[in-house]
KEKOL-335036 format. One line per 2 residues: number of its first residue (from 1); their letters; for each residue z, x, y of C-alpha. Coordinates in nm, 3 decimals. Layout:
! KEKOL-335036
NUM = a = Z/X/Y | ...;
This chain:
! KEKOL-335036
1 = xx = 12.274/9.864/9.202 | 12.587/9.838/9.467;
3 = xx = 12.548/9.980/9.806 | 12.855/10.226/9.880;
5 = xx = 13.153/10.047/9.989 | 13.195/10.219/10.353;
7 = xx = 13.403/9.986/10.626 | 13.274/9.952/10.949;
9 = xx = 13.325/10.328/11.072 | 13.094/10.475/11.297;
11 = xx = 12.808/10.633/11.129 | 12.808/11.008/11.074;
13 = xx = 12.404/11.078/10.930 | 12.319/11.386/10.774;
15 = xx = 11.956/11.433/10.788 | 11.840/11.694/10.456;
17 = xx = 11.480/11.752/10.307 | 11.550/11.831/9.980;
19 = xx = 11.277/11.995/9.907 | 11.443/12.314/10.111;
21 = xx = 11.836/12.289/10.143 | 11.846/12.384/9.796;
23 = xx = 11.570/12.634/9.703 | 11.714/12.921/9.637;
25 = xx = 11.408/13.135/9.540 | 11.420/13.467/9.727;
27 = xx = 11.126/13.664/9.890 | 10.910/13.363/9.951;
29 = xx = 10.603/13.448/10.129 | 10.428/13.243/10.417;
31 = xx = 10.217/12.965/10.273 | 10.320/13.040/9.962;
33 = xx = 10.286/12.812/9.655 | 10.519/12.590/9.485;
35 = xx = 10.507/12.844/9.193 | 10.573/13.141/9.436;
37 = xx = 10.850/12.958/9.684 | 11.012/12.715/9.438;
39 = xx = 11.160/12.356/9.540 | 11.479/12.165/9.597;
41 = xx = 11.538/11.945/9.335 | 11.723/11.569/9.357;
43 = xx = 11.965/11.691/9.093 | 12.094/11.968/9.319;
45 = xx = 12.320/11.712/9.496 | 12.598/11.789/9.274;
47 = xx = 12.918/11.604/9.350 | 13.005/11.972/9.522;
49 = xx = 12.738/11.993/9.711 | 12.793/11.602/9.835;
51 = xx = 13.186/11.683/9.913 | 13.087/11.981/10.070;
53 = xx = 12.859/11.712/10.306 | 13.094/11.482/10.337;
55 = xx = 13.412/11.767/10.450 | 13.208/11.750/10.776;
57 = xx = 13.298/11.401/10.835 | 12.960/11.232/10.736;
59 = xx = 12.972/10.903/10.532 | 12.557/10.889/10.517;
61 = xx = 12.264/11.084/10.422 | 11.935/11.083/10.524;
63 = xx = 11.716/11.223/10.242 | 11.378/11.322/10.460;
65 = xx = 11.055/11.330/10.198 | 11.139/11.129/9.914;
67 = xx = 10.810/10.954/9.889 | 10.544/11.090/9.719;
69 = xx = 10.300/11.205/10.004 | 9.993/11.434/9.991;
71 = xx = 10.022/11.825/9.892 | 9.822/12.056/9.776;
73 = xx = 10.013/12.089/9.503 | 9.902/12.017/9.131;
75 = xx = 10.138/11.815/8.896 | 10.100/11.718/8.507;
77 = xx = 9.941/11.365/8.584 | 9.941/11.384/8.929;
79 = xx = 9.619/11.599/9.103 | 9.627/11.749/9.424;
81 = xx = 9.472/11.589/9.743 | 9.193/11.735/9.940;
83 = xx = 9.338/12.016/10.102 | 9.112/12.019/10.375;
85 = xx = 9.330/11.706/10.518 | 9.705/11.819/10.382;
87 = xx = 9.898/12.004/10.636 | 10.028/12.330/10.463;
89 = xx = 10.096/12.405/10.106 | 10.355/12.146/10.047;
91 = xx = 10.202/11.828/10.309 | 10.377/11.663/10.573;
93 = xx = 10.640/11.433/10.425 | 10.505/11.146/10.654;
95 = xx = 10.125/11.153/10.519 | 10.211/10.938/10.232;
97 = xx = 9.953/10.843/9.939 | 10.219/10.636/9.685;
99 = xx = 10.468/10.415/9.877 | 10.632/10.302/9.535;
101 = xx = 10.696/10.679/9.398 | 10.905/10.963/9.445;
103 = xx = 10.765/11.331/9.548 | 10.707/11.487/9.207;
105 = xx = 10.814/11.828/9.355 | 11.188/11.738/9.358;
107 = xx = 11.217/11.639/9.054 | 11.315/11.880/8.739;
109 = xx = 11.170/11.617/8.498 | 10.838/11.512/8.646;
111 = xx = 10.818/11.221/8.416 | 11.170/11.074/8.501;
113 = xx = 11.160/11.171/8.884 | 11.252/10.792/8.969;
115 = xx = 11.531/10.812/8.752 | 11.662/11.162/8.931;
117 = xx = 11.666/10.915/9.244 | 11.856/10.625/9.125;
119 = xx = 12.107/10.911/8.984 | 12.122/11.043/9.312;
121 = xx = 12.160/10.734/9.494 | 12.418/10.652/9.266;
123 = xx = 12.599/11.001/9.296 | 12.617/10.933/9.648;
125 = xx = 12.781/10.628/9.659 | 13.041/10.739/9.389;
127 = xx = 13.145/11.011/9.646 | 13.159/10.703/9.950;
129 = xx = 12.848/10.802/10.103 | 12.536/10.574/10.213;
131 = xx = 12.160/10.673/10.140 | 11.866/10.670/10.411;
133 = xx = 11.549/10.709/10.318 | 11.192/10.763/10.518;
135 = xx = 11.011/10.394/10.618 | 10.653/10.540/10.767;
137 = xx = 10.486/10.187/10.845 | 10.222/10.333/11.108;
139 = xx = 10.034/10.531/10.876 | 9.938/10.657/10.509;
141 = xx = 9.749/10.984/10.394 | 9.375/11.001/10.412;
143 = xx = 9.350/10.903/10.068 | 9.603/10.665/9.939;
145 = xx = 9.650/10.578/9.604 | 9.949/10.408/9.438;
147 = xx = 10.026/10.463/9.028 | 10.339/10.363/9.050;
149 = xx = 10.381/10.022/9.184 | 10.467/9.685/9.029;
151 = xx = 10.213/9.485/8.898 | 9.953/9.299/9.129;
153 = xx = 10.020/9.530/9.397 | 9.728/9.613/9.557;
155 = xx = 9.632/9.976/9.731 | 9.609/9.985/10.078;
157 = xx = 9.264/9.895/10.134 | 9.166/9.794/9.855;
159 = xx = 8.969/9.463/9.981 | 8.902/9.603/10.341;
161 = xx = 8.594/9.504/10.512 | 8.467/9.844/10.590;
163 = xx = 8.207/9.734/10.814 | 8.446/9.629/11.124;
165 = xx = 8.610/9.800/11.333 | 8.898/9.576/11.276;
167 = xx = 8.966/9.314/11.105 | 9.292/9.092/11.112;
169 = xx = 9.316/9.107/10.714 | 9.217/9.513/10.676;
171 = xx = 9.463/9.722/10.639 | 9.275/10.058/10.833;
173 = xx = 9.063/10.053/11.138 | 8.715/10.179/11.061;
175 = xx = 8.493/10.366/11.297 | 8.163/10.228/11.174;
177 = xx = 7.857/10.441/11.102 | 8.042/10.703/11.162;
179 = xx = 8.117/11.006/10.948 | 8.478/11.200/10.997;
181 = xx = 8.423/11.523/11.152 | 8.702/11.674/11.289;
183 = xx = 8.700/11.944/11.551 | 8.735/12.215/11.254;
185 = xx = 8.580/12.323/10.952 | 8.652/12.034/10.666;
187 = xx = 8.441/12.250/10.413 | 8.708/12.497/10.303;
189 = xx = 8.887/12.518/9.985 | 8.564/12.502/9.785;
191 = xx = 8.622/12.101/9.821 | 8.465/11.952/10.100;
193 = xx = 8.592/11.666/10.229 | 8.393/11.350/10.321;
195 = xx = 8.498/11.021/10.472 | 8.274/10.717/10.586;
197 = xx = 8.296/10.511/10.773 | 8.573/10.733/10.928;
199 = xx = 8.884/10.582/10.942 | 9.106/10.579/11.310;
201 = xx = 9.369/10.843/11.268 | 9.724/10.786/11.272;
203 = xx = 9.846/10.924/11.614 | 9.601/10.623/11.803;
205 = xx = 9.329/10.861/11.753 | 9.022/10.548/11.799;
207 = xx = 8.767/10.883/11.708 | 8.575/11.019/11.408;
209 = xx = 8.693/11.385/11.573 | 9.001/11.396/11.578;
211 = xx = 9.150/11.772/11.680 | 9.381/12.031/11.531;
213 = xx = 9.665/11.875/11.735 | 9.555/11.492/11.589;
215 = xx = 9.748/11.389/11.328 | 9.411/11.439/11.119;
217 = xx = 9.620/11.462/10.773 | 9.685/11.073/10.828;
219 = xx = 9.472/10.723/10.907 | 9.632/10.447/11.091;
221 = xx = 9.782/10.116/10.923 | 9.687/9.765/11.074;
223 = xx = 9.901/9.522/11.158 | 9.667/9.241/11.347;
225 = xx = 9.642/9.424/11.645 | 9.280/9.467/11.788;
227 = xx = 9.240/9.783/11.988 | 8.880/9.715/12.151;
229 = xx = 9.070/9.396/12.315 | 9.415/9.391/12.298;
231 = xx = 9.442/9.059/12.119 | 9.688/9.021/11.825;
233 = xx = 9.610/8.774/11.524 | 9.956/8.797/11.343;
235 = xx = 9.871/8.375/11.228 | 9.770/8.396/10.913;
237 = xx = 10.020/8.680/10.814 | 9.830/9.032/10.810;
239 = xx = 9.792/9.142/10.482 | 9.926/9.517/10.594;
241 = xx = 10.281/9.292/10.699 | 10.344/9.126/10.324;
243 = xx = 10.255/9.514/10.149 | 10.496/9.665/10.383;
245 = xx = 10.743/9.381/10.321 | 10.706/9.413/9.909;
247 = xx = 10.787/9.823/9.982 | 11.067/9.780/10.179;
249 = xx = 11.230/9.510/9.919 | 11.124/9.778/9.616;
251 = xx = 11.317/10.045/9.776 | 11.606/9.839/9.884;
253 = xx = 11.638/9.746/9.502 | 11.659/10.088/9.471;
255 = xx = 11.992/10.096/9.650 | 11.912/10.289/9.902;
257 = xx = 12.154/10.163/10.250 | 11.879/10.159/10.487;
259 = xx = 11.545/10.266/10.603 | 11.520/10.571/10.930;
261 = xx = 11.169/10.406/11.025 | 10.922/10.642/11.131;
263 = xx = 10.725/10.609/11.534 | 10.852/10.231/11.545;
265 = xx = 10.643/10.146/11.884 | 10.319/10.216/11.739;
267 = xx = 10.348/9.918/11.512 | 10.374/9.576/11.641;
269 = xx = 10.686/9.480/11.759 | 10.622/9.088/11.610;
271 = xx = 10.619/9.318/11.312 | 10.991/9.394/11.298;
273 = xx = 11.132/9.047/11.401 | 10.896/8.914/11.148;
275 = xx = 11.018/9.155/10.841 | 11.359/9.287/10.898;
277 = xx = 11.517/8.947/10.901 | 11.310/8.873/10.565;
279 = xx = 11.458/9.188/10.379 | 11.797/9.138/10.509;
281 = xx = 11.792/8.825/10.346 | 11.847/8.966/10.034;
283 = xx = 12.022/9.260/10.123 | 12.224/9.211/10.421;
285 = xx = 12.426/9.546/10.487 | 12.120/9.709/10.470;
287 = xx = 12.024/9.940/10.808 | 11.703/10.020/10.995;
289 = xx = 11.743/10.317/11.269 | 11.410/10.315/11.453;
291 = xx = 11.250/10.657/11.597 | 11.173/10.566/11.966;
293 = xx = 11.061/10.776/12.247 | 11.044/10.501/12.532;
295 = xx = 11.367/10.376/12.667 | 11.175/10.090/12.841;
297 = xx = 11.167/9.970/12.516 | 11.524/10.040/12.371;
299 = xx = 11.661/9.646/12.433 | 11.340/9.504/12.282;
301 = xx = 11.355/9.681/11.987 | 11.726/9.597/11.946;
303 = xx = 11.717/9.255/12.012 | 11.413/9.133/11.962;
305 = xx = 11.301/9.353/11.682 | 11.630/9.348/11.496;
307 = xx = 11.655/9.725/11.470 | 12.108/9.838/11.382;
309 = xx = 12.018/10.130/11.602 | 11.762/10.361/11.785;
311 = xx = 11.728/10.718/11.828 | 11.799/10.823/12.178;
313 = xx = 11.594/11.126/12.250 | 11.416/11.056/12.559;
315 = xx = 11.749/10.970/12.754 | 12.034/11.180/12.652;
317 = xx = 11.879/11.445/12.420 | 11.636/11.550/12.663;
319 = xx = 11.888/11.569/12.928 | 12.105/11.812/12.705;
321 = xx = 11.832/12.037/12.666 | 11.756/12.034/13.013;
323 = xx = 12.098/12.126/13.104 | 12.099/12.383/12.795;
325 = xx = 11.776/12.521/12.957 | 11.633/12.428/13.260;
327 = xx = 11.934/12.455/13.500 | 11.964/12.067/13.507;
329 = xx = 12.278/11.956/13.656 | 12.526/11.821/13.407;
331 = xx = 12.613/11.530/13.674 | 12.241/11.347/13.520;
333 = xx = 12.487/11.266/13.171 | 12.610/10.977/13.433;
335 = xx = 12.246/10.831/13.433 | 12.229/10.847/13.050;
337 = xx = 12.501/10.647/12.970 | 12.437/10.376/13.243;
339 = xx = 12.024/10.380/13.031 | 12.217/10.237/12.765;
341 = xx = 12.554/10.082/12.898 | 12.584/9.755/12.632;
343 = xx = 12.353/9.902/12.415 | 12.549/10.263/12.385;
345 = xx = 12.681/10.191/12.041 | 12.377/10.089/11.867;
347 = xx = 12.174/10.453/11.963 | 12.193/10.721/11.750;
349 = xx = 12.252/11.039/11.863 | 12.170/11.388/11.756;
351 = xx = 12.103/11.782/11.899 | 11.858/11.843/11.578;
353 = xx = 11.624/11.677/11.388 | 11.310/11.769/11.152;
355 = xx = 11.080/11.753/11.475 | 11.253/11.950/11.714;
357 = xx = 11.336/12.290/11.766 | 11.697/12.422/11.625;
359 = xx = 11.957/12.422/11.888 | 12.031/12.812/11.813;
361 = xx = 11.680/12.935/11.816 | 11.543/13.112/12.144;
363 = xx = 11.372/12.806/12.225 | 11.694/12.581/12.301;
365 = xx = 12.053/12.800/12.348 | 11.956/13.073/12.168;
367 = xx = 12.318/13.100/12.017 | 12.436/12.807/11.774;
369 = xx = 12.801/12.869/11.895 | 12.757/12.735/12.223;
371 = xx = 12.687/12.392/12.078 | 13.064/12.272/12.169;
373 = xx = 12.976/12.106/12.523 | 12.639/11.946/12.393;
375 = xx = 12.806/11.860/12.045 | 13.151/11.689/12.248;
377 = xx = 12.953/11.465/12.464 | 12.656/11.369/12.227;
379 = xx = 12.960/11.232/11.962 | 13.175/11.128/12.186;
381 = xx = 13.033/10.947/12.465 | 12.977/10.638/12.257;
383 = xx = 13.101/10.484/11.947 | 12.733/10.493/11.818;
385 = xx = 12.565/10.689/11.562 | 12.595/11.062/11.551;
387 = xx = 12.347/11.266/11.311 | 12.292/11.645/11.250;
389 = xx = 12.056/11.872/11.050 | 12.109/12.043/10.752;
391 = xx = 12.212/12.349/10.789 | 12.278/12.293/11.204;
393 = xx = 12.660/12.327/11.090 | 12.622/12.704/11.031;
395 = xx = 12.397/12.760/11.292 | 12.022/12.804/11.099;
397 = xx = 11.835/12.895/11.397 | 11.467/12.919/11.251;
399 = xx = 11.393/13.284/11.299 | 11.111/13.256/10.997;
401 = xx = 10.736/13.258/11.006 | 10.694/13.017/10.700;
403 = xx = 10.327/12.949/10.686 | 10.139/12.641/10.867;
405 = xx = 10.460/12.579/11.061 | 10.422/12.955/11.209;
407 = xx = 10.748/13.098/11.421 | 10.824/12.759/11.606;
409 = xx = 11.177/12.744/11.604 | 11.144/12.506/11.396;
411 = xx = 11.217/12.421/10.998 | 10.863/12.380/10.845;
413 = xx = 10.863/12.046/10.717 | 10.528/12.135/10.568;
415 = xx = 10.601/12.452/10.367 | 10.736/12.551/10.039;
417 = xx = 11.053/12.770/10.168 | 11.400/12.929/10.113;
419 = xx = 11.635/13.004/10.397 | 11.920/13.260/10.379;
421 = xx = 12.161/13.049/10.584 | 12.150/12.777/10.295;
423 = xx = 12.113/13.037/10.035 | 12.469/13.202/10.131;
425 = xx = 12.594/12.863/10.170 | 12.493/12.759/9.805;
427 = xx = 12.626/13.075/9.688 | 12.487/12.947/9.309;
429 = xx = 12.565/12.641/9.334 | 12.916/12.685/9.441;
431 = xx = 12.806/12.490/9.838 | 13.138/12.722/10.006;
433 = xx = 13.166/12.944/10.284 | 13.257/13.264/10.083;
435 = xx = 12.878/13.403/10.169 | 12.906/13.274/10.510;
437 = xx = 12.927/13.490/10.812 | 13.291/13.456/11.019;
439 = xx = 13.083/13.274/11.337 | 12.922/13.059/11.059;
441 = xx = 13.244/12.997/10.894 | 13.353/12.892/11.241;
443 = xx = 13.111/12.657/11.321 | 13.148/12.454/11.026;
445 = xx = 13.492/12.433/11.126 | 13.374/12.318/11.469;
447 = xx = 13.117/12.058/11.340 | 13.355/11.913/11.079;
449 = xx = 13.650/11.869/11.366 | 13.448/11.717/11.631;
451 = xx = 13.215/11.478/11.378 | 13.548/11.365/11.179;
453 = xx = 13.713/11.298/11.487 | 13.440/11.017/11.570;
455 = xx = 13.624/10.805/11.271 | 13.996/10.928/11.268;
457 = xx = 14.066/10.903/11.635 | 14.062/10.485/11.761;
459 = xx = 13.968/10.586/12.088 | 13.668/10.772/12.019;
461 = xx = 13.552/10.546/11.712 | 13.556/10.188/11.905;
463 = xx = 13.717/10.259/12.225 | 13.548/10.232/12.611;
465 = xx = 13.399/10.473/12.805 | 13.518/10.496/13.151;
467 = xx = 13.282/10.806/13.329 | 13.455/11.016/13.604;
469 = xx = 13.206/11.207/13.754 | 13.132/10.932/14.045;
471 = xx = 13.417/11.027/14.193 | 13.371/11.414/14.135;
473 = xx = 13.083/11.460/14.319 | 13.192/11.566/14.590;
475 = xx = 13.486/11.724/14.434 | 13.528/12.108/14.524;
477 = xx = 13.773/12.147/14.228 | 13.498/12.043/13.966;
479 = xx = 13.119/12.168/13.985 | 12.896/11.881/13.877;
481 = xx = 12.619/12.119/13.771 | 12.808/12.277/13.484;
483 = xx = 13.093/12.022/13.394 | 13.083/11.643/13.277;
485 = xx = 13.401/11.472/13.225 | 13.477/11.131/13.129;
487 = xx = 13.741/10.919/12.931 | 13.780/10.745/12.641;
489 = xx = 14.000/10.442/12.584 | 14.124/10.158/12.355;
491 = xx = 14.349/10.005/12.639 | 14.771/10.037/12.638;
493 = xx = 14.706/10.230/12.330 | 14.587/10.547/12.395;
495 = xx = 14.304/10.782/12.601 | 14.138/11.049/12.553;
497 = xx = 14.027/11.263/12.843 | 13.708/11.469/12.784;
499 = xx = 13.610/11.780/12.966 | 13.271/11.948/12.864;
501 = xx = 13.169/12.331/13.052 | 12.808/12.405/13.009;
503 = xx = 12.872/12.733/13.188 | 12.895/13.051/13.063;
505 = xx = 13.256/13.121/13.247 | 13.590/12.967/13.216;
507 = xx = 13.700/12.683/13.467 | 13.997/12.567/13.615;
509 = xx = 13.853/12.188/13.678 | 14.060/11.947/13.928;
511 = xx = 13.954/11.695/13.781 | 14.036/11.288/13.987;
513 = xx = 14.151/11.016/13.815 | 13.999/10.683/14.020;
515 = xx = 14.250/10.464/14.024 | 14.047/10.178/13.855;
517 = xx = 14.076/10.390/13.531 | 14.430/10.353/13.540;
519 = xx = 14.393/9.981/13.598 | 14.129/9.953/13.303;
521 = xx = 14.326/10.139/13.055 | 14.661/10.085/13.140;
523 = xx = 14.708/10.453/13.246 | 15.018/10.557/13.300;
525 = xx = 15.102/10.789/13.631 | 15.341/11.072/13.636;
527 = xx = 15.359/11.344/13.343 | 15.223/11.303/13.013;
529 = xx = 15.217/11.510/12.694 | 14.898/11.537/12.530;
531 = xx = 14.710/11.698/12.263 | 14.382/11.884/12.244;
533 = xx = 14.193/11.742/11.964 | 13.978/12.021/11.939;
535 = xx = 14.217/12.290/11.875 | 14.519/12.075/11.793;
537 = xx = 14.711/12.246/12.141 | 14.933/12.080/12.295;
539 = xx = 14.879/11.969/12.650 | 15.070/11.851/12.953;
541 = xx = 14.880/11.614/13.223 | 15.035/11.507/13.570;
543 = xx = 14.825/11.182/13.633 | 14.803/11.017/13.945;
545 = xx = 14.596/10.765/14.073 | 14.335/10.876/14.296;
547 = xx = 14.519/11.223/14.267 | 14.360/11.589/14.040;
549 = xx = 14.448/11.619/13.723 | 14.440/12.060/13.616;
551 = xx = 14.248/12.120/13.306 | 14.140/12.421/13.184;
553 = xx = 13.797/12.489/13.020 | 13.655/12.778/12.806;
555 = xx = 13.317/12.874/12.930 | 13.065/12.724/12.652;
557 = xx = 13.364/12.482/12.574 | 13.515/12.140/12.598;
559 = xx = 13.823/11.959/12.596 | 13.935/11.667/12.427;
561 = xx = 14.304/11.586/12.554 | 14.423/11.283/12.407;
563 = xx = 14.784/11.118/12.512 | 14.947/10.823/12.388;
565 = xx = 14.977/10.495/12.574 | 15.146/10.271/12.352;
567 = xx = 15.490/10.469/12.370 | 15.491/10.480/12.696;
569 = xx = 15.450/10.138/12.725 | 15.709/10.082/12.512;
571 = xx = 15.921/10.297/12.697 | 15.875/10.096/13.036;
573 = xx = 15.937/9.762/12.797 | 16.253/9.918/12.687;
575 = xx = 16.349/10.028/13.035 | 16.230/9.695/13.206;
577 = xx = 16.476/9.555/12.924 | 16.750/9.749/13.016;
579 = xx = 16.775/9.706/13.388 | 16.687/9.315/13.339;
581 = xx = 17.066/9.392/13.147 | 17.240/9.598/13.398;
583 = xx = 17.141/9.410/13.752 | 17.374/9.106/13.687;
585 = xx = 17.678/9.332/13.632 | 17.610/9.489/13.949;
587 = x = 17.609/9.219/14.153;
């Protein structure tokens, strides 16, 4: 199977769990059964519903739970696990019991639910979009169990020496003599649950008790590294590295375009320099985005563990939220950039994601429409990766109690549930805005703008980034706490000046133009005509080196002027040409 055929345009993700963007089922109730909530299916990703996607200006989707992980859920062939470890009715889509099949509850034909994949996959790329799928290498369900893998392939476990703690060929850590008792009742259900020896759980939990707030629905993979000393043994090969390696190249024959691999610094980073290579041998487009929470570790796991990109929450998505809510001076987007100057266009960036809290719900701005500022400088600060959440392009703002996940602000990732936003949105299957709300039919607007700009303008898709607010300190015509302003450039060609308010009132911003930027990109001085690229406005610049440039900014809002260089240029060649002409008749 061919990957899609996508050039080398900045990638726009699109993170959906299936399982929920589609369900349409009304009146679900919290913890509710399959039966009672209904599903997503695969085959809901019409070609509508994929333009609809792609109108935003994404060329790739992340489908989030396609493996089959544990649920208390009962399927023809397929028995539930112990609920007693299985996080809410549906499971956690990273507790996974069968790396080699596909979640049974997506699929309309149980039997043929590997077939609804490939015709998904397939669907996608006919509409020019690439496929991401989950890689969780840190960690399975409590009970794994695989009935769907080639031939000769070997559980997880299967030959473990469950009498050592560790051992470089097990794949789990074992707590010896030791019986798993978490800190709360495992007898429920009418099924109690009983593991020994316990097995370490998959958050670094070294215990036989883990707590409510463990990751107690999951045990923790091997991969040679010995806890109680700190050694590694990665000569022989682990066994857990050769399984993982055989999953990866079964999935990639899939044709899926790349892996978004799950807590990447809690497995060995030996690990990824050893395997990546190895799969891209064979598939050599293919792309691994690693979750990372440690910038310390960013370069490492780009260079030396051969990640295409990293998610960058720790640096700039934390700093937007602290901005968004804790009074956190917009000037700290400076430091951000300079975390990963060289390595800017290889992090992926992103204001939602299945583990954090939606960027309209109480807990972040409590209003999806003043994304703008937050949306303008997370796409367009670098030519990386920019992702969103389904559904974050009208604004879902997780006002519903759905069962295990409770009123977090948050979309369960562990419940059976139907949302209104996406229901309106499907609108039977129709995926248009005619159900949508006028703000909601707004945003959309707003999302698709801004994320198709990150490909249709040159400046913002490989261009530099020259930042401004060095010089604007001090600057009583622009107040560092509430504005961030920087430039984009491809140089003689063209610029694009960016002005982002994260206040709540408009702002007449004096903004000063160093007069290295105009040396860098070939600025030109005097008046310019410009346009707005957010609203398509035409605007008129007076640049000067080391002098303020006037831009007005909507509270909430941003600016995104971009001007021409290349005619201008061409105008001085042509006036240079000119006078070259004239001067000897004047003598």
């Amino acid at each position: 199977m061919k990957t899609a055929n996508i050039d080398n345009s900045r990638l726009i993700v699109y993170q959906t769990l299936p399982r929920l963007l589609s369900n349409d089922r009304e009146g679900c109730v919290a913890s509710g059964s399959l039966e009672a909530n209904g599903s997503g299916k695969l085959n809901d990703y019409t070609p509508r519903l994929l333009d609809s996607i792609k109108e935003l200006g994404v060329n790739c989707i992340w489908f989030t739970g396609i493996i089959e992980h544990a649920t208390k859920t009962d399927f023809p062939g397929i028995p539930s696990d112990n609920p007693n470890v299985v996080k809410g009715e549906a499971g956690s889509p990273y507790a996974i019991r069968d790396y080699y099949d596909v979640n049974p509850c997506l699929a309309e034909n149980i039997g043929r639910r590997m077939e609804e994949f490939e015709a998904l996959v397939g669907r996608c790329h006919s509409r020019g979009l690439k496929v991401l799928i989950d890689f969780v290498p840190n960690h399975t369900a409590r009970v794994y169990h695989s009935d769907s893998a080639p031939e000769g392939t070997e559980d997880f476990g299967a030959h473990d020496d469950i009498g050592m703690m560790f051992a470089p060929m097990n794949n789990y850590y074992y707590l010896t003599r030791q019986q798993f008792a978490p800190h709360f009742p495992i007898d429920g259900y009418g099924r109690p649950y009983r593991e020994f020896p316990a097995k370490a759980t998959g958050n670094d939990c070294f215990s036989a008790f883990p707590g409510v707030n463990d990751w107690y629905e999951t045990v923790k993979l091997n991969y040679g590294h010995d806890y109680l000393d700190h050694s590694d043994h990665f000569d022989p090969v682990p066994d857990t590295w050769n399984k993982m390696l055989s999953i990866l190249e079964y999935w990639a024959g899939k044709g899926v375009d790349g892996f978004r691999c799950d807590m990447v610094f809690m497995v060995p980073l030996a690990f990824w320099n050893w395997v990546i290579p190895r799969v891209k041998r064979n598939h050599p487009d293919l792309i691994f985005i690693g979750e990372i929470y440690d910038v310390g570790l960013y370069r490492p796991f780009l260079d030396y563990g051969c990640f295409d990109y990293l998610y960058d929450k720790v640096n700039l998505y934390d700093t937007l939220v602290g901005i968004e809510c804790h009074n956190t001076s917009a000037a700290r987007l400076t430091g951000c950039w300079q975390t990963v100057d060289g390595i800017g266009e290889r992090m992926l960036n992103f204001l939602e994601n299945h583990d954090e809290v939606r960027f309209g719900s109480r807990a972040y701005a409590g209003n999806p429409a003043y994304v703008i500022p937050s949306l303008v400088v997370s796409s367009m600060m670098t030519s990386g990766p920019m992702m969103i959440y389904f559904a974050q392009e009208i604004g879902e703002s997780a006002t519903d109690n759905e069962g295990f996940a409770g009123d977090n602000c948050r979309t369960t990732i562990f419940d059976y549930w139907s949302y209104d936003t996406m229901r309106r949105w499907n609108n039977s299957g129709r995926w248009d805005d005619t159900l949508l709300t006028e703000q909601e039919r707004w945003l959309r607007k707003v999302y698709a703008r801004v994320l198709t700009l990150c490909n249709s303008c040159k400046s913002l898709r490989e261009g530099d980034f020259f930042d401004l607010m060095y010089v604007n300190l001090r600057n009583p015509g622009l107040d560092p706490n509430s504005i961030f302003a920087f430039i984009r450039y491809v140089k003689g060609e063209e610029a694009v000046l960016v002005v982002a308010n994260f206040g709540h009132e408009d702002a007449d911003v004096r903004v000063t133009l160093p007069r290295l930027v105009f040396d860098m990109a070939e600025l030109p001085e005097g008046d310019v005509r410009g346009v707005d690229l957010l609203t398509d406005d035409p605007a008129a610049l007076t640049l000067a080196a080391d002098g303020e440039t006037l831009v007005s900014v909507g509270g909430k809002n941003a600016v995104a002027i971009r001007f021409q260089l290349a005619d201008r240029q061409t105008m001085k060649q042509n006036t240079d040409k000119i006078n070259n002409q004239i001067k000897p008749i004047a003598k």
